[in-house]
C-alpha positions as CSV (number, residue, x, y, z in Angstrom):
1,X,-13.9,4.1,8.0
2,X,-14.2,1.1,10.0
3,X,-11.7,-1.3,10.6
4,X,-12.0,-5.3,10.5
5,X,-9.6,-7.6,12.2
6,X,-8.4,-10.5,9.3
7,X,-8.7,-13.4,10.7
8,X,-5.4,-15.6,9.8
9,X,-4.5,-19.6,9.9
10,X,-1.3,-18.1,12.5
11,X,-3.1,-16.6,15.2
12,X,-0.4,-14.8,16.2
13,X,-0.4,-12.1,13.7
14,X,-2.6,-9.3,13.9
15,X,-4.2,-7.3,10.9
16,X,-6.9,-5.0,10.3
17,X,-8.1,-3.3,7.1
18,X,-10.7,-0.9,6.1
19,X,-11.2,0.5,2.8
20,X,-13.1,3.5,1.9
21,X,-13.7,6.1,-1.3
22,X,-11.0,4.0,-3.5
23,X,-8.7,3.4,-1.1
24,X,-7.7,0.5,0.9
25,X,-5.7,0.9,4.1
26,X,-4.3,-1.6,6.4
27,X,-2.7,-1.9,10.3
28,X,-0.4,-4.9,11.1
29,X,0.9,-5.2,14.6
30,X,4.8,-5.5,14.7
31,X,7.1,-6.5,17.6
32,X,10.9,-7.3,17.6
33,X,10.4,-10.9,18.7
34,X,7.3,-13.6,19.1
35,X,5.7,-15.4,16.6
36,X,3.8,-12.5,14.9
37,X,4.9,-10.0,12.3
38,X,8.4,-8.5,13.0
39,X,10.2,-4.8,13.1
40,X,9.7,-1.8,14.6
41,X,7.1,-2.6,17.6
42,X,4.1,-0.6,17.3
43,X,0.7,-0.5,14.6
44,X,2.2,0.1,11.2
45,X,-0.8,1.8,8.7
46,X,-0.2,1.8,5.1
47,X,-2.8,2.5,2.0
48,X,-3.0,2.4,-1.5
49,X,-5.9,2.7,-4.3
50,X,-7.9,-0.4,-4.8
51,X,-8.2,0.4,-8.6
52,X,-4.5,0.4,-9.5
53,X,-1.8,-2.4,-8.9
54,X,0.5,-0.3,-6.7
55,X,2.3,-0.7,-3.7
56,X,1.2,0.2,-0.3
57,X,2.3,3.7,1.3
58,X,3.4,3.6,4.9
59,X,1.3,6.4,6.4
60,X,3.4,8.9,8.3
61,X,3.6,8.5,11.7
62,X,3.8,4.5,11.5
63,X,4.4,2.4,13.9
64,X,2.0,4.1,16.3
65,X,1.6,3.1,19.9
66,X,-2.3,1.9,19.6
67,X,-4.3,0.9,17.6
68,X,-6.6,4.3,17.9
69,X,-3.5,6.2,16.9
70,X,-3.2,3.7,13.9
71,X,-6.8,4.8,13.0
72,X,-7.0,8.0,13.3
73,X,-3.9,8.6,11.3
74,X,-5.3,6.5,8.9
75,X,-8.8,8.7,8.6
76,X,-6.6,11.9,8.2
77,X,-4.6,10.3,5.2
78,X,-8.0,9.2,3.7
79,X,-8.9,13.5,3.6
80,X,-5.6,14.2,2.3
81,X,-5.8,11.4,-0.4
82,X,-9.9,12.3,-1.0
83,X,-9.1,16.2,-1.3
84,X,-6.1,15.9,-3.6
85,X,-8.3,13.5,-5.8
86,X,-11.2,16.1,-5.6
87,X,-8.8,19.4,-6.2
88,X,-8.6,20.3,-10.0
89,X,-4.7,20.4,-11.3
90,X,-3.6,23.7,-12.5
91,X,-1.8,23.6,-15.8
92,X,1.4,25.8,-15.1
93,X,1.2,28.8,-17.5
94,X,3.8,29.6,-19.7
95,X,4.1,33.6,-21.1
């Protein structure tokens, strides 16, 4: 997945998104104070599926300290998310 830096009319926000196999994720950069987004400082990384008008997940681990760390959380969430689609549900059995 490769991330791209949204370019915004406030240039002191900073987002990045990436989407990949029907997902979308994105990685805001949050600080308690200045003009850009605020909470918890760090990169917060969230997904959800393109195809389906849902909210966005926060992906565990969020707010990281880089950028990288954003990332590479994001990759592992995209195996979890692309293996659970892949896996064939079980119907419980009933005797």
């Amino acid at each position: 997945m490769q991330f791209s830096r949204v370019i915004t009319p406030v240039e002191d926000i900073q987002i990045w998104n990436a989407s990949s196999n029907g997902f979308s994720f994105v990685i805001s950069y949050e600080s308690r104070s200045g003009l850009g987004l605020q909470g918890n400082p760090g990169f917060l990384a969230s997904w959800r599926p393109i195809y389906q008008n849902r909210s966005a997940v926060k992906v565990i681990g969020s707010p990281f300290k880089t950028l990288s760390a954003a990332e590479q959380a994001c990759e592992v969430m995209l195996g979890h998310l692309v293996s659970d689609n892949a896996s064939p549900r079980r119907a419980a059995s009933t005797n």
